[in-house]
N, C-alpha and C positions, 0 to 999 in steps of 0.2 A: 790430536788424538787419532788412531789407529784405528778405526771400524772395521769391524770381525762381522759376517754377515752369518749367523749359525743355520743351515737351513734346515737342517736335523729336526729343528722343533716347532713347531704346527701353531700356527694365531693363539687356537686358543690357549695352549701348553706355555705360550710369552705373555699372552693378557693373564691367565694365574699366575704366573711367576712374578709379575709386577704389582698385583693385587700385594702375594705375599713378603713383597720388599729383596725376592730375588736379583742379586745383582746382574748373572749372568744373564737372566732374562731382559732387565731393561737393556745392556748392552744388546742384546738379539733384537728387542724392539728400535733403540737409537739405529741400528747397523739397518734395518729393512726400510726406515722412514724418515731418515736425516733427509735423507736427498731431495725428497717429492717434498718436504715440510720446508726445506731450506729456499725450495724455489719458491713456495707460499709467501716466505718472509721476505726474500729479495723485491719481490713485486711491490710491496707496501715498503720498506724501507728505503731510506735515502742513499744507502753503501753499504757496502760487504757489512763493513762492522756493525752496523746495526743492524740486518738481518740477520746476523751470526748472537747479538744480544738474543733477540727476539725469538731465535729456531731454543735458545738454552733456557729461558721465560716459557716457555711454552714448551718443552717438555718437564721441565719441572712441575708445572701444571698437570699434566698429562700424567705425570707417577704420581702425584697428590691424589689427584682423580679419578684412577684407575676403576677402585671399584663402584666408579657413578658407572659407569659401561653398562648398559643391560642387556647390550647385543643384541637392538633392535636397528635393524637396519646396517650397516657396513662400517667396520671400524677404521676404518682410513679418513670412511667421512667422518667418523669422529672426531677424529686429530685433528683432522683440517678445521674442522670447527673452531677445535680449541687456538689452533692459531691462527685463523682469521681475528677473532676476537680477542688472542694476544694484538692484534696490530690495533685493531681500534681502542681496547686499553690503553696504549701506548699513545695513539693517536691525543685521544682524551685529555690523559696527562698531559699532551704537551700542547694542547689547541692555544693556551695564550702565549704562545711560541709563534703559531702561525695561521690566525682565525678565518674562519670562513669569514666573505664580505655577501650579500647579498644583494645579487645583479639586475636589477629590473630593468627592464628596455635593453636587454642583451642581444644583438646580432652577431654570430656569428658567419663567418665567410668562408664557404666549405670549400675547399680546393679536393681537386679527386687525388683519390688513390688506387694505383691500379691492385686488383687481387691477386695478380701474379708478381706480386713485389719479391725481389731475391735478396730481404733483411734477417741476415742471421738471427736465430732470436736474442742472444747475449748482447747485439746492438741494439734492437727493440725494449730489452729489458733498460737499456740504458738509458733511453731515451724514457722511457716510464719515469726511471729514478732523478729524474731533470725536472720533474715535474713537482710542482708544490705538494705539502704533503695532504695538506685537503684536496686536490683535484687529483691526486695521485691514490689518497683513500677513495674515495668517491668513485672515482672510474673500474677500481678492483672491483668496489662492493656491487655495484653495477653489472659492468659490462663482463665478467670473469666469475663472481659469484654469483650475480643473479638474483639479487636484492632488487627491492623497487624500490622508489623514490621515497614511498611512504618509510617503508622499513627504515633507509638509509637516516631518513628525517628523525627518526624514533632514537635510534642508535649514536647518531653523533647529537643529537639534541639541535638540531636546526629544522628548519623549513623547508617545504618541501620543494617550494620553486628555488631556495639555495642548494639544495638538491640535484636539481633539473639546470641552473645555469652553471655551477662549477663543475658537472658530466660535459655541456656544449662547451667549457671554452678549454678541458682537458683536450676532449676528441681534438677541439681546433688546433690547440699548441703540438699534438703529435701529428696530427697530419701534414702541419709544416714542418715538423722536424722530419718526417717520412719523406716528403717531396724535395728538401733539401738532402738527406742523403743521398735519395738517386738520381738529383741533377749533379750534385758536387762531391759527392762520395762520404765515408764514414767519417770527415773532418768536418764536415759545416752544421752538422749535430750539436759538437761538444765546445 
């Protein structure tokens, strides 16, 4: 599909126009927010394809919803709301696919990472989508949205120390995958 970016017409002139069931408008709304929303869903999905399900799940939601909008506070961060919580919907659905375990007497074993690492992000994202989809949720809601342990606890329906040790052994599994890219390059990742 061909994204038309209309810049003629003004937030709130596309949040009415979706209220009202405007086509052209939601095309104007898809064309300004696919992008930034599409990166939301790659983070939490396991491959293109299923964050391409989830960006169309979550605007669908998004035109349903339109007029919940009060327009308190910034409507990007609205979206993003709605699809973050498109991905833990999804998550939810499919936990007995892939359940959290909960880690007691968890060590992990921290290998450094330097700050000035030169990992493209599309490799970084990939190394994210390697990651189970619970310590792959878990680290987004975390370290990226900014959820606490408690919230995370609340939202997936687990504890808060499974919480706390599938965030430690996320970080751990990417930091070896970080340290094995820049000893062995983009190949000892995948």
């Amino acid at each position: 599909m061909k994204v038309v970016v209309n810049k003629g017409l003004s937030e709130k002139d596309i949040i009415k126009g979706c209220i009202n069931g405007d086509k052209k408008s939601q095309e104007a709304l898809y064309g300004r927010f696919s992008s930034k929303m599409m990166g939301v869903c790659l983070r939490y999905a396991k491959d293109y394809h299923n964050a391409e399900d989830l960006l169309q799940e979550g605007f669908i939601k998004v035109f349903v919803n339109m007029h919940k909008y009060r327009g308190d506070g910034s409507f990007e961060g609205w979206l993003r709301r709605i699809f973050v919580n498109t991905a833990i919907e999804h998550y939810r659905k499919n936990v007995h696919l892939y359940p959290l375990s909960e880690l007691n007497n968890f060590e992990v074993k921290s290998e450094e990472v330097s700050a000035d690492s030169k990992i493209a992000a599309d490799d970084l994202l990939g190394m994210l989508q390697q990651l189970s989809a619970g310590y792959r949720t878990i680290f987004n809601l975390y370290a990226i949205e900014g959820y606490s342990h408690k919230e995370i606890a609340s939202e997936l329906n687990i504890s808060e120390g499974t919480s706390k040790s599938q965030l430690a052994r996320a970080r751990a599994l990417l930091q070896k995958m970080v340290n094995s890219y820049e000893k062995k390059g983009k190949e000892a990742y995948v």
